[in-house]
C-alpha positions in Angstrom: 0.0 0.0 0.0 1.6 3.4 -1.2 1.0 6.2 0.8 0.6 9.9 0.3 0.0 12.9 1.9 -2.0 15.2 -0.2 -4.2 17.9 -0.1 -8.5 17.3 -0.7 -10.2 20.1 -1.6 -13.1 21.5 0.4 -15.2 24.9 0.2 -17.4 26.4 -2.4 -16.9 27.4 -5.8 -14.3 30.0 -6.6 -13.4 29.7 -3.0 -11.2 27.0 -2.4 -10.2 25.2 1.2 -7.9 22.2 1.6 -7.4 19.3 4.4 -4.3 18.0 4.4 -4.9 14.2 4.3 -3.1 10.9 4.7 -4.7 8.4 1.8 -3.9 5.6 -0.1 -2.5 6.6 -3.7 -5.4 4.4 -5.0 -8.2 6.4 -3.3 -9.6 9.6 -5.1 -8.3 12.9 -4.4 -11.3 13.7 -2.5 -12.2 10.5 -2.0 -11.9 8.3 1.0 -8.9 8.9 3.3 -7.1 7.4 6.5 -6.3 10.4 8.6 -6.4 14.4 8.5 -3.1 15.8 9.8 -4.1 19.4 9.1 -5.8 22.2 6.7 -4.6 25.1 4.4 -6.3 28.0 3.6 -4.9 30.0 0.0 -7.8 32.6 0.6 -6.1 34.6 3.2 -3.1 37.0 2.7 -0.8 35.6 3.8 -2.1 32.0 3.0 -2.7 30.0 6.3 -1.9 26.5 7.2 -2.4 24.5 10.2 -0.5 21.4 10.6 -0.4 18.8 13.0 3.4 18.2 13.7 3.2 15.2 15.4 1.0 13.5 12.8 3.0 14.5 10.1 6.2 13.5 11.4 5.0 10.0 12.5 3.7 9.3 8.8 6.9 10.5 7.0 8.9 8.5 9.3 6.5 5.1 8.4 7.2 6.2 4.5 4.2 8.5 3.5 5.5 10.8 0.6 4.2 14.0 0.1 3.1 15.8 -2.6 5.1 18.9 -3.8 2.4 21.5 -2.9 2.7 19.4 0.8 6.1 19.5 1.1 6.1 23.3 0.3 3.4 23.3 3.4 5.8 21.2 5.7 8.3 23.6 4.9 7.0 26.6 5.7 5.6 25.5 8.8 9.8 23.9 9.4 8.3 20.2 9.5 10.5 18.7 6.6 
């Protein structure tokens, strides 16, 4: 089972909200999912993002790979 953390998108149109999710790479991207491990918000200036550390650090170390736009997350919030 390949894991990844990825972003699914929430909100309304036009106005875009994100969880920060733990799924299988099978699943849909806003499909079914194993764990939430935070949220981003792109509406506010400067863009917001809430991450759980401890989540995020336990599923990199078990070999969850991140998307680029969550690794840009992680680093910005000094995770990765």
């Amino acid at each position: 089972m390949a894991v990844k953390i990825r972003l699914k998108r929430i909100g309304k149109k036009k106005v875009p909200f994100y969880r920060i999710v733990v799924s299988d790479s099978k699943f849909p991207v806003n499909g079914k999912f194993i764990e939430e491990i935070g949220t981003y918000d792109p509406n506010t200036d400067p863009s917001t993002c809430k991450v759980n550390e401890e989540l995020a650090k336990k599923w990199l170390a078990n070999g969850a790979q991140p998307t680029n736009v969550v690794s840009k997350i992680f680093k910005q919030a000094g995770i990765k």
